[in-house]
Residue, then its C-alpha position, 0 to 999 in steps of 0.5 A: x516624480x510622484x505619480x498621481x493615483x491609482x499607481x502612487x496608493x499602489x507604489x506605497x503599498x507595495x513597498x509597505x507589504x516589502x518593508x515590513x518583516x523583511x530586510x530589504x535593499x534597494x537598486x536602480x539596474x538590473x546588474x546592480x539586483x542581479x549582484x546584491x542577490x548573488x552577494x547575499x546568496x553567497x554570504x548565507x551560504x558561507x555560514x552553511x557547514x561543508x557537508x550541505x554546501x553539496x546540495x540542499x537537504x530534501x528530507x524530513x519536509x524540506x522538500x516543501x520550503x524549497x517549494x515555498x521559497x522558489x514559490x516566493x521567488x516566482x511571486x516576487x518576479x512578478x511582482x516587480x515585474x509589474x512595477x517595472x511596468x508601472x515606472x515605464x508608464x510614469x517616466 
């Protein structure tokens, strides 16, 4: 079904701004975002050494890109929160 606007021009944009300079994935469940996370999280932390596998390093201003990055995370939350939102209201 293709939503008519504003929520169709709000759709595409979301998944132009998520497209672009990012690698993405897509998903229908919760379960199925919940695992493809868990998935990636548990490659990229493969590739660390031992030594950092402990915890993250909050020196020499790493402490700022863990803030950026759960930042992000929130932001991301709510973002497809509200898409969720936006599908519940066209299905």
């Amino acid at each position: 079904m293709i939503e008519d606007e504003p929520g169709r021009s709000r759709v595409l944009d979301f998944k132009k701004k998520v497209g672009s300079g990012t690698v993405r994935d897509t998903f229908t469940t919760c379960e199925e975002l919940a695992y493809k996370v868990a998935a990636s999280l548990g490659r990229y932390l493969s590739t660390l050494k031992p030594d950092r596998r402990a915890g993250p390093d909050l020196t020499d201003g790493n402490v700022e890109f863990f803030e950026k990055l759960l930042s992000e995370i929130v932001h991301l939350r709510l973002e497809l929160q509200g898409q969720k939102d936006l599908l519940m209201l066209i299905t």
